[in-house]
C-alpha positions in Angstrom: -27.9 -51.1 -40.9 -24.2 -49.8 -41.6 -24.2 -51.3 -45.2 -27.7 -49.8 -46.0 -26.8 -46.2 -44.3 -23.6 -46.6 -46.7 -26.1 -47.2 -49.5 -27.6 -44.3 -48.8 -24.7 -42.1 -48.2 -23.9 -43.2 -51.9 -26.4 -42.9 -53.4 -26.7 -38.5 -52.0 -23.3 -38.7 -52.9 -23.6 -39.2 -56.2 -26.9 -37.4 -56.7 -25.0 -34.5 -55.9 -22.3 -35.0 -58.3 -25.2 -35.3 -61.4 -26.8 -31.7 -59.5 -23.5 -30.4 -59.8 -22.6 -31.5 -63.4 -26.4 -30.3 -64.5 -25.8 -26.9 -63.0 -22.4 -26.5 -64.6 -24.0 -27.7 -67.5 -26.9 -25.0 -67.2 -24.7 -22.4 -66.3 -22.2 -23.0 -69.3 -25.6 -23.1 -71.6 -26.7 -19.6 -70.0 -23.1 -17.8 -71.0 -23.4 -15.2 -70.7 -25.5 -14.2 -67.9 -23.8 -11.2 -66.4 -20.8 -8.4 -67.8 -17.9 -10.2 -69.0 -14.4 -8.0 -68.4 -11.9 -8.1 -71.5 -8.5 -6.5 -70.3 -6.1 -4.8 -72.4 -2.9 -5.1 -71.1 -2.3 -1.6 -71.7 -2.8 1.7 -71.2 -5.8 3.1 -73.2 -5.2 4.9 -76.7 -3.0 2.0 -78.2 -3.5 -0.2 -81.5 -4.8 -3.6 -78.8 -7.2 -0.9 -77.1 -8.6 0.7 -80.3 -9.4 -2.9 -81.6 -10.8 -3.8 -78.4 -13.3 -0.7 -78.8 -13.9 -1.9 -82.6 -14.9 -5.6 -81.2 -16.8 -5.2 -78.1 -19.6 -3.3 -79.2 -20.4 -5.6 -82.2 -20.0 -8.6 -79.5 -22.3 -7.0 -76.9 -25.1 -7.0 -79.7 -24.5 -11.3 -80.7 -23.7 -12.0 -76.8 -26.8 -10.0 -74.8 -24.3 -8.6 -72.0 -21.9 -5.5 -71.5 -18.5 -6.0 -72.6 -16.6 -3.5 -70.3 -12.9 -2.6 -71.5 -10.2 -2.9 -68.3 -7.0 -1.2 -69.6 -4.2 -2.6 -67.1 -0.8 -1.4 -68.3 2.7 -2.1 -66.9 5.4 -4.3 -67.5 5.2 -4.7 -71.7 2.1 -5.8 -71.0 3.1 -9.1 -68.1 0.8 -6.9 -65.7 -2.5 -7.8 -67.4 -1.5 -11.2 -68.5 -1.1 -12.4 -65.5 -4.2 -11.4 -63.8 -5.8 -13.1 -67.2 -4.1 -16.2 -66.6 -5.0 -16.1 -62.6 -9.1 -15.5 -63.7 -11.5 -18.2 -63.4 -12.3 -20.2 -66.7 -15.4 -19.2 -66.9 -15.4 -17.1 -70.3 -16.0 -13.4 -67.5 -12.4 -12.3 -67.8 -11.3 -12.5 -71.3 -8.8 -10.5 -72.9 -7.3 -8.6 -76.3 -3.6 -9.6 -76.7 -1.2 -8.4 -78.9 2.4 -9.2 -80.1 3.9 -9.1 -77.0 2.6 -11.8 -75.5 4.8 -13.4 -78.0 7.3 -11.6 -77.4 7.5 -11.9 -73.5 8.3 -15.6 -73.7 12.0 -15.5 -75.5 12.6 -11.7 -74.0 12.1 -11.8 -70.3 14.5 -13.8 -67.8 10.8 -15.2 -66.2 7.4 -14.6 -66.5 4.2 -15.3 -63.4 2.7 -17.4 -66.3 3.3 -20.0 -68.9 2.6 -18.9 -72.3 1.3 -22.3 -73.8 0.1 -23.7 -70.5 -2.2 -21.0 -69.1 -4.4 -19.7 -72.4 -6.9 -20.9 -74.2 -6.3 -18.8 -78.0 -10.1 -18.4 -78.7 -9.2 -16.1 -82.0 -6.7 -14.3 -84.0 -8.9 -11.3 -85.2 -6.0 -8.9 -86.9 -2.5 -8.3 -88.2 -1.0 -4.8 -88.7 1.8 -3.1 -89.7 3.4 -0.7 -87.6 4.3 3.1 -88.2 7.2 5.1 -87.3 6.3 8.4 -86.2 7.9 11.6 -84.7 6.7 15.0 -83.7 7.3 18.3 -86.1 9.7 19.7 -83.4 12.1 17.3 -83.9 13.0 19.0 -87.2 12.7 15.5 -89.3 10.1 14.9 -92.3 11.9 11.8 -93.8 13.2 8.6 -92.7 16.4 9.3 -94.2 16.7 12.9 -92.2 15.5 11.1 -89.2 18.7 8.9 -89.7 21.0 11.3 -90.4 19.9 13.4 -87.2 20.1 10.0 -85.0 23.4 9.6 -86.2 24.9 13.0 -85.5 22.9 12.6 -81.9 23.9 9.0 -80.4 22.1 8.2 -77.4 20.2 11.9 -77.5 16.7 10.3 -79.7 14.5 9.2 -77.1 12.7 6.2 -78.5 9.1 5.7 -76.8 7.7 2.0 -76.5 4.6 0.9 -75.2 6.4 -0.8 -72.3 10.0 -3.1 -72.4 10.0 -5.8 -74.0 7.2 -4.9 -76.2 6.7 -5.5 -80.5 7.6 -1.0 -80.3 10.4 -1.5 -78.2 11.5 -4.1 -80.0 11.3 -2.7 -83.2 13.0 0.1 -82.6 16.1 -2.4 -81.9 15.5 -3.7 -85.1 15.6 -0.3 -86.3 18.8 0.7 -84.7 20.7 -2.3 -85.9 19.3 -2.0 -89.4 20.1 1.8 -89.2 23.4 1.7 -87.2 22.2 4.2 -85.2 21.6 4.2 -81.4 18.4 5.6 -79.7 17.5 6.4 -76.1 14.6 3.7 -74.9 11.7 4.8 -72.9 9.4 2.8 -72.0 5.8 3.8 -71.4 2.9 2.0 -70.0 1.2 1.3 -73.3 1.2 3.2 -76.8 -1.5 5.5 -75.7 0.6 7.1 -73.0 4.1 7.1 -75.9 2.0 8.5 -78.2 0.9 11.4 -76.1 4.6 11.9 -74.8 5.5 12.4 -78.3 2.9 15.0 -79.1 3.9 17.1 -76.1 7.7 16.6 -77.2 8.7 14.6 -74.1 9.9 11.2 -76.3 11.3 11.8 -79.9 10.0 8.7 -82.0 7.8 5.6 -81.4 6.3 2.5 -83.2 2.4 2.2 -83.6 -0.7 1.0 -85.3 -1.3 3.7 -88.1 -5.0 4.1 -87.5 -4.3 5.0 -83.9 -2.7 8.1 -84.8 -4.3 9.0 -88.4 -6.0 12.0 -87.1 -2.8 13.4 -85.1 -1.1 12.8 -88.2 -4.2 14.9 -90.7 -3.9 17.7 -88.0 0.3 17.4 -88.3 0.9 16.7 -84.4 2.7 13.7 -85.8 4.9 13.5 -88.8 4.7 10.2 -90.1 8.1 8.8 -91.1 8.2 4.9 -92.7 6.2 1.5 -92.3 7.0 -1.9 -92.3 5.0 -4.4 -94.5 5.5 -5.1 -98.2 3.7 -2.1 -99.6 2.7 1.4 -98.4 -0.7 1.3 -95.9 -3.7 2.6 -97.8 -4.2 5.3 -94.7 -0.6 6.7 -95.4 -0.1 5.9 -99.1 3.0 8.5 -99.6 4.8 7.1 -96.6 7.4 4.3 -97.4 8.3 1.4 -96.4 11.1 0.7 -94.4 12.3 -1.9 -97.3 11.8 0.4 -99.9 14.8 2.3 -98.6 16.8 -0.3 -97.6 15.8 -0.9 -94.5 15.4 -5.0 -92.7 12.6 -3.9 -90.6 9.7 -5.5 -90.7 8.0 -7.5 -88.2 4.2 -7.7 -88.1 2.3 -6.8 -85.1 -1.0 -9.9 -84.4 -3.8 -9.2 -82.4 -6.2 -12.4 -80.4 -8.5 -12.8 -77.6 -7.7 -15.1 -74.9 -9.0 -16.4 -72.2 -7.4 -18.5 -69.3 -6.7 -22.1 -69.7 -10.0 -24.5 -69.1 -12.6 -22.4 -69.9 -14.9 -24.9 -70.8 -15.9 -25.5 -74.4 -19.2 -24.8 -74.8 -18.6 -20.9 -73.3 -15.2 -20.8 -75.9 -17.8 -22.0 -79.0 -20.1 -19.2 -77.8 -17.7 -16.6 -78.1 -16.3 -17.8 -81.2 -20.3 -18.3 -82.4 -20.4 -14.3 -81.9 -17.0 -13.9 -84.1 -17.8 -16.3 -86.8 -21.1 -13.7 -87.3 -18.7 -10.7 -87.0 -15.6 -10.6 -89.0 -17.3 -11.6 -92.4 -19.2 -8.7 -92.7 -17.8 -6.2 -95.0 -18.4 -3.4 -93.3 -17.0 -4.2 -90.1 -13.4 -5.5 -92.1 -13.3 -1.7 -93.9 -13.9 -0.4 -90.3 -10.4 -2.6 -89.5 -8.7 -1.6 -92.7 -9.5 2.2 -91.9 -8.1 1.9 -88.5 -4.5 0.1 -89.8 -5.8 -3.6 -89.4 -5.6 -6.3 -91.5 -8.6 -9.0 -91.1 -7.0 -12.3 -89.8 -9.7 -14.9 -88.4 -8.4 -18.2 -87.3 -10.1 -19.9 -84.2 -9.3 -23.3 -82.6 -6.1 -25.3 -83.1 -4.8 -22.8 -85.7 -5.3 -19.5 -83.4 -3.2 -21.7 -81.1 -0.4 -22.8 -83.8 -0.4 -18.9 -84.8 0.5 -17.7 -81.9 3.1 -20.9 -80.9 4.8 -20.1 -84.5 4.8 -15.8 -83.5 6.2 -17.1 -80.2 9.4 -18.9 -82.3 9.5 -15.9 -84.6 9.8 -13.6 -82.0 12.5 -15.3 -80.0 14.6 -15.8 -82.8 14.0 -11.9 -83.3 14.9 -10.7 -80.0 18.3 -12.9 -80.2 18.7 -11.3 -83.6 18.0 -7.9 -82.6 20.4 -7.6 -79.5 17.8 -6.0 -77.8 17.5 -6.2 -73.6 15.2 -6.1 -70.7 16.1 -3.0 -69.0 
């Protein structure tokens, strides 16, 4: 009677087991069936936020459910990251990442999460490069002016970032070293907030996505001052390049979604399904191009080897640049 009962308890046993692999099965086949969060981890009105708000819509149409947009700034963006990489893997809780991710790894003493362990790199969707800009009551038009005035003021500039230890904030290091000059950093909770600060006159200069200030710049709340990249950005064609007057700054901001580590693949090819239908079209990669992007689509293992290679890059850049957490 013992061996049979054991028999029996066996054979529920592993009934259950098949129910429960069928249902995660089903469930995984049904992504998605309810909203699905994508966090920025920043404040709104930043390059990562704008392209969030360029993707989701176009995702929500290929997908069948609301993409809502959580902005949680704080900490160069560790804040956000970490509640991504503390979400179940269950493709709900995605999020838009940008170079600080990167960044964080080779700047930052610790981080709550493991950069390669805790992240599945579903896509790459843009690179960008970034804009220095400045507000009319600083009395600057031209980089060169702007260096001139910063070196006749050490330590008075007050240099905005979108948080320490992130691609502005670092950049502006770069900046400093290249330009032998020596700017006040302030860190914000994201470029939306730095941005706003320097319209009001509050923070002198900052570093940002060009199509997330083109109509502050048309309207002359912003004075647009250099670029990185190898050749002047088709929004801002009379604006140079910080190498075309002599200047070694030039890093190149990324932008991916991720999601946390062990989301399973079938809810990963899904979202990459409603990608692979979305970055092709034409009109959608003008929309990017207007807005400062430039299209970048790698999925998979290369997404992942992208962002492992910016994650080298970057820590040789923040040894390079002197700069510190602070």
């Amino acid at each position: 009677m013992f061996c049979q009962n054991k028999k029996y308890r066996a054979l529920i046993a592993g009934a259950l087991l098949t129910f429960a692999a069928h249902g995660a099965l089903a469930a995984e086949a049904a992504y998605p069936n309810r909203p699905i969060r994508m966090i920025v981890p920043f404040v709104a009105g930043g390059g990562t936020d704008l392209l969030a708000r360029l993707v989701t819509p176009r995702m929500v149409d290929l997908l069948g459910q609301q993409i809502v947009v959580d902005n949680r700034g704080g900490a160069g963006s560790v804040l956000g990251t970490q509640i991504l990489a503390k979400s179940p893997p269950d493709g709900y809780t995605i999020a838009m990442f940008d170079t600080a991710f990167a960044i964080n790894p080779g700047y930052a003493d610790k981080l709550p999460y493991d950069a390669e362990r805790d992240f599945n790199f579903v896509a790459i969707i843009a690179t960008s490069p970034t804009l220095l800009i400045t507000h009319p009551g600083l009395k600057v038009r031209t980089i060169q002016e702007f260096i001139t005035h910063a070196k006749a003021n050490p330590g008075k500039i007050r240099a905005a970032s979108a948080g320490v230890g992130s691609s502005s904030h670092l950049t502006t290091a770069m900046l400093n070293k290249a330009a032998q000059i020596n700017t006040l950093h302030i860190p914000y909770k994201g470029a939306g907030a730095a941005i706003l600060d320097i319209i009001g006159g509050h923070s002198d200069v900052t570093f940002v996505v060009p199509g997330s200030v083109a109509p502050h710049i048309q309207t002359g709340a912003l004075i647009p001052l250099a670029i990185t990249g190898k050749k002047p950005s088709p929004l801002l064609p009379n604006v140079p390049t910080f190498a075309a007057v002599g200047l070694d700054v030039n890093p190149e901001s990324f932008r991916f979604i991720g999601a946390p580590a062990g989301i399973p693949a079938a809810v990963v090819s899904r979202l990459t399904g409603a990608l692979n239908k979305i970055m092709p079209v034409p009109e959608f990669r003008q929309r990017l191009i207007d807005n400062g992007f430039e299209p970048e689509y790698q999925t998979g293992n290369d997404a992942r080897a992208f962002v492992m290679k910016e994650i080298t890059k970057w820590r040789q850049a923040v040894k390079d640049s002197g700069a510190k957490a602070n």
